[in-house]
N, C-alpha and C positions, 0 to 999 in steps of 0.2 A: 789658695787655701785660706779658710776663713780660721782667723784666731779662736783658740778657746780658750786663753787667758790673755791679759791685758800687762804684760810683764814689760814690755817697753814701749817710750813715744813710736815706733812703728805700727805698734797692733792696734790700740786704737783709732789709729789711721787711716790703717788698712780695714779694719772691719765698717770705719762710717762709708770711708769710699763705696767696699760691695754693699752695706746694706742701701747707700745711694744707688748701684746700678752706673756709678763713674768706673772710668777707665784711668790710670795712672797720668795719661796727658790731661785729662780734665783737671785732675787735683794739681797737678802742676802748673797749671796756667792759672788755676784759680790762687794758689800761693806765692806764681809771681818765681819758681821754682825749677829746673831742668828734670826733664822724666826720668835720666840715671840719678838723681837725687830722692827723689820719691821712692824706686825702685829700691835705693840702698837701705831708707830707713824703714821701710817694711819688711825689707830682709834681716835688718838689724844689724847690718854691717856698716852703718856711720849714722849717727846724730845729727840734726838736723842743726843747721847753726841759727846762731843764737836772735839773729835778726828774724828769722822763720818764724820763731816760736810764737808771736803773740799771731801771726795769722793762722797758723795751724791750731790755737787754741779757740779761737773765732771758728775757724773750721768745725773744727768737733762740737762747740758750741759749751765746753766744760774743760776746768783745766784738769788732765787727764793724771791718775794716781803720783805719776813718775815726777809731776812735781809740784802735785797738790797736799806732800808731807807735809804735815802741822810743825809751822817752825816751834826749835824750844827757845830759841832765846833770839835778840836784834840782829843778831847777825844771820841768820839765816831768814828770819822778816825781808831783811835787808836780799840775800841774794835771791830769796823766793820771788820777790817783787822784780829785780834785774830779770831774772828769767823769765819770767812772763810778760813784760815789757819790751824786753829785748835790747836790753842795757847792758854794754858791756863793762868791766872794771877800770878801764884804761883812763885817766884821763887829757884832756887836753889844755892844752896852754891857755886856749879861750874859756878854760874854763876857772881860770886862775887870775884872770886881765891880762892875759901873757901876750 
């Protein structure tokens, strides 16, 4: 079924895929992906994790509504940029000279 809103990172996904004429393994091999993974987020039943996203924004070729909100202030600069990056919060001990 072809989206007719754009309400989560699924439906954009799903509508580039059919207007491509790909099948759910194409987009998952092209994202590097498993097809019950593609499968979920076009169902909208899981979020693509956070490593995905900058391929799936590549994918679509635009960063899609869901997290193209206009930060208001650094701190949301700040996670809007990890998420599309695909930066997680965590850090590590190398990251410290640890």
């Amino acid at each position: 079924m072809y989206p007719k809103t754009l309400v989560t990172l699924g439906d954009p996904t799903r509508k580039r895929r059919l207007d491509l004429g790909l099948y759910q393994k194409d987009i998952a091999a092209t994202l590097s992906a498993d097809v019950q993974m593609v499968l979920n987020w076009e169902k909208n039943r899981q979020s693509p994790h956070l490593a995905v996203l900058p391929r799936i924004i590549a994918f679509l070729g635009y960063i899609p509504p869901t997290l193209a909100k206009a930060p208001d202030g650094l701190v949301d600069h700040v996670k809007r940029y990890r998420l599309t990056h695909g930066l997680s919060q965590e850090v590590g001990q190398a990251d410290f000279g640890g």
